[in-house]
C-alpha positions in Angstrom: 8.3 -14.7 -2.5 9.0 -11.1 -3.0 6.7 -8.7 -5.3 7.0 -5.2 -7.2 4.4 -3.1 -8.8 4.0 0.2 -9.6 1.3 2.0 -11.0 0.3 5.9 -11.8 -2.8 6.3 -9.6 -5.7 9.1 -10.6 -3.9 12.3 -10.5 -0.9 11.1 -11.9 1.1 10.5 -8.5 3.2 7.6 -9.2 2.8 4.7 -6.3 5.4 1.7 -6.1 4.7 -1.1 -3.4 7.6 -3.7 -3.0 6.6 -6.9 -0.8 7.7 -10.0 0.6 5.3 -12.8 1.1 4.7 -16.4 1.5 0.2 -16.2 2.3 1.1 -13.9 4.1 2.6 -10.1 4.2 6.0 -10.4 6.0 7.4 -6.9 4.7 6.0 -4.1 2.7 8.1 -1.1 1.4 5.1 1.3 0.0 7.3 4.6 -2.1 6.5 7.1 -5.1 5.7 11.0 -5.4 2.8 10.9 -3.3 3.0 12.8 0.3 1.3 12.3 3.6 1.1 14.3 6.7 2.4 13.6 9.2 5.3 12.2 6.8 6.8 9.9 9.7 3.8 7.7 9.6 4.4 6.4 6.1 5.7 3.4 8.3 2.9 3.0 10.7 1.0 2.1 6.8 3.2 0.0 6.2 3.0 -2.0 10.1 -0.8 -2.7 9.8 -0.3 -4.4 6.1 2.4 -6.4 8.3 0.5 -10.0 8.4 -2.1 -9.0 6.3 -3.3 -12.5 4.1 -1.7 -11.7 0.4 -5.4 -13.2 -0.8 -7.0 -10.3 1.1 -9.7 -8.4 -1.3 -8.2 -4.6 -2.1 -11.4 -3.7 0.0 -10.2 -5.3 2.9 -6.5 -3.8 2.4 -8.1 -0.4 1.7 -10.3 -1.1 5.1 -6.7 -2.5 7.0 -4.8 0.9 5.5 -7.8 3.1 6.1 -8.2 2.7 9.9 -4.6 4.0 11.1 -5.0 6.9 8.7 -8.3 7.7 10.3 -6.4 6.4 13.7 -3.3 8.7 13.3 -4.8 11.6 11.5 -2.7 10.9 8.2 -3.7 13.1 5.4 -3.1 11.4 2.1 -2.0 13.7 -1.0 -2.4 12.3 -4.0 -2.9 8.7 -3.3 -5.7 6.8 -1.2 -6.0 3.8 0.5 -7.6 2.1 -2.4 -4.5 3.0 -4.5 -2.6 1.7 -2.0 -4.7 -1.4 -1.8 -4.7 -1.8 -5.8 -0.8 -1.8 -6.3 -0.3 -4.4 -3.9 -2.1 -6.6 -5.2 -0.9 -6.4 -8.1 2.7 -6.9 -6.4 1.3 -9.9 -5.3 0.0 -11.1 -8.3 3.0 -10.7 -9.9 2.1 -7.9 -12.2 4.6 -5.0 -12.3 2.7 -2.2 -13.7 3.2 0.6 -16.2 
């Protein structure tokens, strides 16, 4: 199955997450105005979701999403991992946001 959602996340950064799925994550595209540092490691995010279970809590995405930014030194502007988190779940869930 494949899923979209965006939402506008506190601070107004707008965060779009588009997934594809069976009960499992087989590919995650995570975009929006946010930034990181260092910006090549966007897809290094985007590898540990890879496999997640799509019935995971947001806690234990945050946690999954969490660990390589504390394992790479990402800095996150203007999202966080429980942003992250929230908006794919709600991909998942088959909610598309505002």
């Amino acid at each position: 199955m494949d899923g979209y959602a965006r939402q506008k996340v506190p601070g107004g950064k707008l965060l779009a997450v588009k997934v594809r799925y069976a009960d499992r994550i087989q590919e995650i595209k995570i975009t929006g105005d946010f930034f990181l540092y260092p910006e090549d490691k966007l897809s290094d995010i985007e590898a540990a979701l890879f496999d997640a279970p799509v019935d995971a809590t947001e806690q234990s995405i945050a946690e999954r999403i969490r660990k390589i930014v504390d394992l790479d030194k990402i800095e996150l502007i203007g999202v966080t991992p429980e942003a992250i988190a929230s908006t794919i779940k709600m991909a998942v869930m088959g909610r598309t946001g505002a």
